[in-house]
C-alpha positions as CSV (number, residue, x, y, z in Angstrom):
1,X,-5.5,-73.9,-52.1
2,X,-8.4,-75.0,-53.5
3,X,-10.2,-72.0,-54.5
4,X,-8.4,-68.7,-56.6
5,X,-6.8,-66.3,-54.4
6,X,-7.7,-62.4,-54.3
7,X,-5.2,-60.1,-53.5
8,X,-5.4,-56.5,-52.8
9,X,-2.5,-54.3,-51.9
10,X,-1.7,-50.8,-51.4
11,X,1.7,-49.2,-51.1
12,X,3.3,-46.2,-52.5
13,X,4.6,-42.3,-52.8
14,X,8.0,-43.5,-53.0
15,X,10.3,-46.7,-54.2
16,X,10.2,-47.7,-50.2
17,X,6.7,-48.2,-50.2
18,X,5.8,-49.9,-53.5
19,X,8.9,-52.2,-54.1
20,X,8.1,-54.1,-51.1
21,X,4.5,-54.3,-52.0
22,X,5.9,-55.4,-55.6
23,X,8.1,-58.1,-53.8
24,X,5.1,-59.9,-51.9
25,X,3.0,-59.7,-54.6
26,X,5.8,-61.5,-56.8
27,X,6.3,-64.2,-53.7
28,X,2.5,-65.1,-53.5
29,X,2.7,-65.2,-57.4
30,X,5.5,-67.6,-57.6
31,X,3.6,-70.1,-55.1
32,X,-0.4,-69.7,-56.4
33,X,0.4,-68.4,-59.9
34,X,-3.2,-68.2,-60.4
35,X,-3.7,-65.1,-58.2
36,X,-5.7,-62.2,-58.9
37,X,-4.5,-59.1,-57.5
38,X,-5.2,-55.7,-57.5
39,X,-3.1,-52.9,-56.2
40,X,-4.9,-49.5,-54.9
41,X,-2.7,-45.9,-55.5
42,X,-2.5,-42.3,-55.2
43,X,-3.9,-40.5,-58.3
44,X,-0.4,-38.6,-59.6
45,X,2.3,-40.8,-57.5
46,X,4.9,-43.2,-58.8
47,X,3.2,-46.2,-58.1
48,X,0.7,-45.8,-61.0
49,X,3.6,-45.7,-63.2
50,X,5.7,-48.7,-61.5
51,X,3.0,-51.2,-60.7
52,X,2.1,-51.6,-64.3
53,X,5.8,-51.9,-65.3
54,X,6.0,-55.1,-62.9
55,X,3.0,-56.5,-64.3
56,X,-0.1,-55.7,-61.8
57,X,-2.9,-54.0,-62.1
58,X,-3.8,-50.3,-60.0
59,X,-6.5,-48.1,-59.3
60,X,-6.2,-44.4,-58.6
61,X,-7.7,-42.4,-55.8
62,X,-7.2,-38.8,-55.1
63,X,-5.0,-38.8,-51.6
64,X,-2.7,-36.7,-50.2
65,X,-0.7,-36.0,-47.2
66,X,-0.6,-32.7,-45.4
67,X,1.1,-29.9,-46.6
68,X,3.4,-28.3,-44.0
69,X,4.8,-25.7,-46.3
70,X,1.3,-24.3,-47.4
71,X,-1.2,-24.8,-44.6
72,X,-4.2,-23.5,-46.8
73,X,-3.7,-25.7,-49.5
74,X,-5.0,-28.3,-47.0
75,X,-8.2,-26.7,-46.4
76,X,-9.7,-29.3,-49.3
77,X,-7.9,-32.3,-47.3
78,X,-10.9,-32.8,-45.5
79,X,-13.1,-33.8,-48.6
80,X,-10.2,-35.6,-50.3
81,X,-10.2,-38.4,-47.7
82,X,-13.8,-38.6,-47.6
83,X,-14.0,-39.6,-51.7
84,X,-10.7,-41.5,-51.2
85,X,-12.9,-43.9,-48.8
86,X,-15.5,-43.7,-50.3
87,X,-13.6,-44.7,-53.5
88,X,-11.9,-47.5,-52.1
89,X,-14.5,-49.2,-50.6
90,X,-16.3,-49.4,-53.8
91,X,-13.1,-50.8,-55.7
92,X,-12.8,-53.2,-52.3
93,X,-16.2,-54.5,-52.4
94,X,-15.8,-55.2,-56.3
95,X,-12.6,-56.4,-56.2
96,X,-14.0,-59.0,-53.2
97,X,-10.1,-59.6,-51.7
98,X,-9.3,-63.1,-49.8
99,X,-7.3,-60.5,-48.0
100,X,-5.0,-57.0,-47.9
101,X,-1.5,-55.5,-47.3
102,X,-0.4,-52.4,-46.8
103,X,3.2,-50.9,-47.3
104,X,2.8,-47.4,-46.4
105,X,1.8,-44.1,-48.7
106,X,-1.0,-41.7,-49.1
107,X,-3.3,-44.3,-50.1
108,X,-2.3,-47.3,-47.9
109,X,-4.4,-45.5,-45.0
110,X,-7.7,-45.8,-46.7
111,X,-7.5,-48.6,-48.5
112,X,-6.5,-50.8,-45.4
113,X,-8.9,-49.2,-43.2
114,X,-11.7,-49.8,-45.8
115,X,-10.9,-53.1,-45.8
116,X,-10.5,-53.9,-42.3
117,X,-14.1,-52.3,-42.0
118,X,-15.8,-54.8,-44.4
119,X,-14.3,-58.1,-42.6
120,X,-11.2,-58.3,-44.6
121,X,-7.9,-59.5,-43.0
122,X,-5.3,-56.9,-43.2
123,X,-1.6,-56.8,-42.8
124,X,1.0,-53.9,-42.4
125,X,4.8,-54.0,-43.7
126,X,6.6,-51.1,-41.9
127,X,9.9,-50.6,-43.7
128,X,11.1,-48.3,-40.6
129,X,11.8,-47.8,-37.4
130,X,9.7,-45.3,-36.5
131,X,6.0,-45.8,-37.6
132,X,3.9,-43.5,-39.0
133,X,0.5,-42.6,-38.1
134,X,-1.8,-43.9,-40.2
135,X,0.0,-47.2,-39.9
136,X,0.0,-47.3,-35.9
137,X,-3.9,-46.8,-36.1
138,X,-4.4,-49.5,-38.6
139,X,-2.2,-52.1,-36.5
140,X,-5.4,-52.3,-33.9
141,X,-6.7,-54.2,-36.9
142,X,-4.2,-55.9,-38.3
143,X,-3.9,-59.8,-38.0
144,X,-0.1,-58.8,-37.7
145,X,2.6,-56.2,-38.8
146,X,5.9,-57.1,-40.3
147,X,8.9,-54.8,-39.6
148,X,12.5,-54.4,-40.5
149,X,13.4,-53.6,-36.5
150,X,12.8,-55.5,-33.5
151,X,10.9,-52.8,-31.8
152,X,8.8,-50.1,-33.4
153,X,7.0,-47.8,-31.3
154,X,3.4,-47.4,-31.7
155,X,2.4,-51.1,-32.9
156,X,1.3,-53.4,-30.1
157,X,4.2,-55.9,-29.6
158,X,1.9,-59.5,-29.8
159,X,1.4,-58.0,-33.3
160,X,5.2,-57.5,-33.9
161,X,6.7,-60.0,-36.3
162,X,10.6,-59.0,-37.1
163,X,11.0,-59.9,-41.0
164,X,13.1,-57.5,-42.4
165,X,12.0,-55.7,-45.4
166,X,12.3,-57.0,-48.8
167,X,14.8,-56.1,-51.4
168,X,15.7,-56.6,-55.0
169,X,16.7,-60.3,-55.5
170,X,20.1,-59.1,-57.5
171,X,21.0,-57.9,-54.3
172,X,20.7,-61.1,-52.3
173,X,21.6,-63.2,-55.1
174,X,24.6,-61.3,-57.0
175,X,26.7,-60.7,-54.1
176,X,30.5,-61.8,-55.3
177,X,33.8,-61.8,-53.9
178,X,35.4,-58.4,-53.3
179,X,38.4,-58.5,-55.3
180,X,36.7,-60.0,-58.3
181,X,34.2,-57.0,-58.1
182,X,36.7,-54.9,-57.8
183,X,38.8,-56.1,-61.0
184,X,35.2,-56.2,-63.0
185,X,34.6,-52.8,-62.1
186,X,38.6,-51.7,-63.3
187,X,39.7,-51.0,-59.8
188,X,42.7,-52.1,-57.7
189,X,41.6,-54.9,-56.3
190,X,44.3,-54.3,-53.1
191,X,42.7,-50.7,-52.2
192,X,40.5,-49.9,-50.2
193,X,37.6,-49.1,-51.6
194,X,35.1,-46.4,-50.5
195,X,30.9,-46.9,-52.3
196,X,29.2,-43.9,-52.0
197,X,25.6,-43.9,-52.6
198,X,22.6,-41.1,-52.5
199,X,19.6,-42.7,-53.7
200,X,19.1,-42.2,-57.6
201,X,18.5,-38.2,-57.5
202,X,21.9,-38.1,-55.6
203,X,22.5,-36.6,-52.6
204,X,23.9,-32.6,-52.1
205,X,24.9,-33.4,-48.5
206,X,27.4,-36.3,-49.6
207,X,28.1,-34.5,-53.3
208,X,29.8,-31.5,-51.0
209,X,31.4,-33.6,-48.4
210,X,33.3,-35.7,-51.4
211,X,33.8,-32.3,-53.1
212,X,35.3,-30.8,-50.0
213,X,37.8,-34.0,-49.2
214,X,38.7,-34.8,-52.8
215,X,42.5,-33.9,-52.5
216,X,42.7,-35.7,-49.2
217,X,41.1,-39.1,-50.7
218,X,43.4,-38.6,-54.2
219,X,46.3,-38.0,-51.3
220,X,45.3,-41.2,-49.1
221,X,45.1,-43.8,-52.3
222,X,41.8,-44.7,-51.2
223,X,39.4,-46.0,-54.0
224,X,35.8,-44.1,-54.2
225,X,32.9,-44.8,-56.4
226,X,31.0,-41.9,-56.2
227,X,27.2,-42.2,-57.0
228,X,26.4,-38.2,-57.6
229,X,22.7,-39.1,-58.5
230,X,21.4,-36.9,-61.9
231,X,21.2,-33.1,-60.0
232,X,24.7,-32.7,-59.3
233,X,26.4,-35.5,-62.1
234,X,27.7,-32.7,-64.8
235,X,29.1,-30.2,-62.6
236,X,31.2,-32.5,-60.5
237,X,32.1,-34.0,-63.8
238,X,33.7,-30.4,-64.5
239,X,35.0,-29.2,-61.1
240,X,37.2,-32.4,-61.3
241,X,38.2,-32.9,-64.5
242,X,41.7,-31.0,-63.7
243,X,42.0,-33.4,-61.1
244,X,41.3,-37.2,-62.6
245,X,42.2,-39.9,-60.3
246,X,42.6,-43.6,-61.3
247,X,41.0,-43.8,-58.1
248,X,37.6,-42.4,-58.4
249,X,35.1,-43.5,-60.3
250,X,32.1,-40.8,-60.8
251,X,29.0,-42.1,-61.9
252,X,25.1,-40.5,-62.0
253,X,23.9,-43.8,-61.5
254,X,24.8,-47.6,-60.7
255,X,23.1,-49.8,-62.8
256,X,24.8,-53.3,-61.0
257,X,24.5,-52.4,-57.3
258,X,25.4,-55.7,-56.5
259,X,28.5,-55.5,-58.2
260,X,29.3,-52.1,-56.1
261,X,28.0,-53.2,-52.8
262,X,30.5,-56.2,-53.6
263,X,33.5,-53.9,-54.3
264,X,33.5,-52.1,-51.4
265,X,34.7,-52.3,-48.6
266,X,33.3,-49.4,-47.2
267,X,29.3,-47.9,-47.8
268,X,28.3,-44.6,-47.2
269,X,25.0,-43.9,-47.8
270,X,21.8,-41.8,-46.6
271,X,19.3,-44.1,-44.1
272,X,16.3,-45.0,-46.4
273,X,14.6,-48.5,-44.6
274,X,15.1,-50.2,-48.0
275,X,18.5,-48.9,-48.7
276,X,19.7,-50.1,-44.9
277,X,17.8,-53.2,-45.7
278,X,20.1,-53.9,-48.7
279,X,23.4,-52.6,-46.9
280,X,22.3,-55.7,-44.0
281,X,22.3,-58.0,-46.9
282,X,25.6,-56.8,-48.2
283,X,26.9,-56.7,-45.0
284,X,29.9,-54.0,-45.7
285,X,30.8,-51.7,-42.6
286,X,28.7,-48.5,-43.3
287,X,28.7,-44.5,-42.6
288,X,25.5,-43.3,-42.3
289,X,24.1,-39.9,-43.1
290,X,20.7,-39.5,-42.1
291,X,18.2,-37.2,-44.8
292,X,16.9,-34.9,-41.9
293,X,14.1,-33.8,-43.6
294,X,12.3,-37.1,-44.2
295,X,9.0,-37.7,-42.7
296,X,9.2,-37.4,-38.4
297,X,12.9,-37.8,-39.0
298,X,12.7,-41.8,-39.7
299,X,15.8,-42.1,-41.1
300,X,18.0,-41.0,-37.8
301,X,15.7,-43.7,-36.2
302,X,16.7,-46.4,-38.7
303,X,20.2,-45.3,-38.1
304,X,20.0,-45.2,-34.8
305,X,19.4,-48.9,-34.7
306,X,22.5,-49.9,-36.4
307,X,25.0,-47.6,-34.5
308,X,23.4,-49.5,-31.3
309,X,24.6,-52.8,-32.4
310,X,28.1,-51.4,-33.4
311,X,27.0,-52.1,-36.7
312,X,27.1,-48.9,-38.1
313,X,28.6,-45.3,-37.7
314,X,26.2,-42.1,-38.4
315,X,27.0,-38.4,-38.7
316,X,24.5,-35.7,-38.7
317,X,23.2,-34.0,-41.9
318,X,24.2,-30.7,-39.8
319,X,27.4,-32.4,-38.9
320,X,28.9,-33.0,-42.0
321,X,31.7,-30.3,-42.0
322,X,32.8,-31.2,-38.6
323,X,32.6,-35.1,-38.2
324,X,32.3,-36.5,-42.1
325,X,35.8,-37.3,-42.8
326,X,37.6,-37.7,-39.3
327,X,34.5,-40.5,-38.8
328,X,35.0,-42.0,-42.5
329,X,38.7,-42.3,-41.5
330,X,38.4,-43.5,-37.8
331,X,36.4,-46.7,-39.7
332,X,38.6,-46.5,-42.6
333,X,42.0,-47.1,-40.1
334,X,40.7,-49.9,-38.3
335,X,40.4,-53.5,-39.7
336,X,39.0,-54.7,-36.6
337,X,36.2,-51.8,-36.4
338,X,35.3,-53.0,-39.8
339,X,34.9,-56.8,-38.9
340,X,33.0,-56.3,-35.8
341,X,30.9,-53.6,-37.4
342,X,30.1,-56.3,-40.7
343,X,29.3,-59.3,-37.8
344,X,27.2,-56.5,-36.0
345,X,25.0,-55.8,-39.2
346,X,24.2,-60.0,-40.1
347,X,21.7,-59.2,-37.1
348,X,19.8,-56.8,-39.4
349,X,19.9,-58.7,-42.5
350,X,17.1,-60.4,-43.6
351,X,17.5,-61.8,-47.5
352,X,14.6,-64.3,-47.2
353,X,11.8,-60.9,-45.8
354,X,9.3,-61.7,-48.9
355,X,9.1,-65.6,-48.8
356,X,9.2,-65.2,-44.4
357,X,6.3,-62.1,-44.6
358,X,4.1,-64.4,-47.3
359,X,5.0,-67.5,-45.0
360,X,3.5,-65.6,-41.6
361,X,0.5,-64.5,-43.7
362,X,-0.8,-67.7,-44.7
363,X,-0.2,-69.2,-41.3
364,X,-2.3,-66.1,-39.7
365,X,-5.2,-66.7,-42.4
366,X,-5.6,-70.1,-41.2
């Protein structure tokens, strides 16, 4: 490329949005390390804080999403997106991008629809299965929209291009043999062994279900390595302290994923895109518990898409106390369950998302 490359991307609210943004940025880096690029947030929202950290610069505008909980406190909404437009196209039309990408969050919407109003390519990364609105208007525009699923409804399917979403590099490069994992992480490496993880705040849902079944597990010489997440870490620490277990490991948070998605042999988790994205890549038979208050209930869609390919069992959030542990035990007593349902998930697994997304973009820009 003979000229240097301008870059602007937009992506955030939460670690699902900007972490894929971070990971395409890095890709285009690693090939035109030249690059200029320049990342547009929301004013108050983790990505002004985490874009920095992995070395890019940002630039605020005031954005926010609706608030169902107090409807009058969206009476100003109106002139918010007006000055967040207005905002981004100045920093656009400064900034002068070859081209932009959106990952989703308050401030993907104008930023992308900015752009795509002054001539500029634009490109979406959805991380899930359902998309959301913003997204489905801007993907009229788009040269083409990247997904994690093979069908996403809203997004015109010539647009469509299947690439997974993509993940932490550890993940797809620290993988190890079970056993070895096991012994590294002082467990027996001829038990089963149960990961359960809640995002890094935790999760109350799977905290009580463990909480309610903890005798049982202690009583069925199963292995679990509990991820409680920060909220709930001291008082399970307490509650079972009467009860300690070779068996259970209890941690508030799991630096070495890798290391844990290698140990087990079973994963039950919550259904955040990036989260399923990484469980793909580890390919471990998986319980799914879907957070039902996420945004238009995405996460029983990305589950959904799993337990169609036999890749994936999911229980209800309001089905926990009826279905949790006879479900975790119907996949826990079969060996061949667990092998079809770790074939079924190499369909969803995509390690190679950032270099294939960065690959598709430069052959659209053409």
């Amino acid at each position: 490329m003979n000229k240097k490359l301008k870059v602007l991307l937009s992506g955030g609210g939460t670690g699902g949005h900007i972490f894929p943004a971070i990971a395409i940025a890095d890709e285009i880096r690693k090939r035109f390390p030249d690059t200029e690029f320049l990342f547009i947030g929301a004013n108050g929202k983790m990505e002004m804080e985490k874009v920095p950290q992995a070395g890019y610069p940002i630039e605020g505008i005031d954005i926010a999403g609706i608030d169902r909980g107090n409807m009058l406190s969206n009476l100003g909404l109106p002139f918010k997106i007006l000055k967040s437009l207005s905002r981004s196209k100045k920093i656009i039309k400064r900034f002068a991008p070859d081209f932009a990408i959106g990952t989703g969050g308050f401030a993907s919407g104008p930023a992308l629809y900015e752009a795509s109003k002054l001539g500029i390519p634009i490109f979406i990364q959805e991380q899930n299965a359902h998309a959301g609105v913003t997204n489905k208007i801007l993907s009229k525009k788009a040269k083409a929209v990247f997904t994690a699923y093979p069908k996403v409804e809203g997004f015109p399917d010539d647009k469509i291009k299947f690439l997974g979403n993509p993940i932490r590099e550890n993940i797809i490069l620290g993988m190890e043999e079970s056993s070895q994992a096991k012994e590294k992480m002082g467990l027996n490496k001829e038990k089963l062994t149960i990961l359960s993880v809640g995002g890094s705040l935790g999760s109350r849902t799977l905290n009580n279900a463990w909480r309610s079944h903890f005798d049982e597990l202690i009583n069925k010489d199963y292995q679990l390595i509990w991820q409680t997440g920060k909220l709930d870490y001291k008082d399970i620490i307490e509650e079972t302290k009467d009860k300690k277990s070779q068996n259970i490991q209890i941690l508030e948070f799991i630096k070495d994923m890798e290391k844990a998605y290698s140990a087990a042999d079973i994963i039950v988790s919550r259904a955040g895109a990036i989260a399923i994205s990484e469980l793909a890549v580890a390919q471990k038979p998986v319980l799914l518990i879907p957070f039902p208050f996420a945004a238009e209930d995405h996460q029983t869609k990305n589950a959904l898409n799993l337990v169609e390919k036999n890749a994936a069992k999911m229980v209800k959030d309001s089905e926990m106390e009826e279905k949790f542990w006879n479900t975790l035990m119907e996949v826990c007593d079969s060996t061949a369950m667990r092998k079809e349902m770790s074939e079924n998930l190499e369909y969803f697994a995509k390690p190679n998302a950032a270099k294939e997304i960065v690959d598709e973009i430069f052959i659209k820009l053409q």
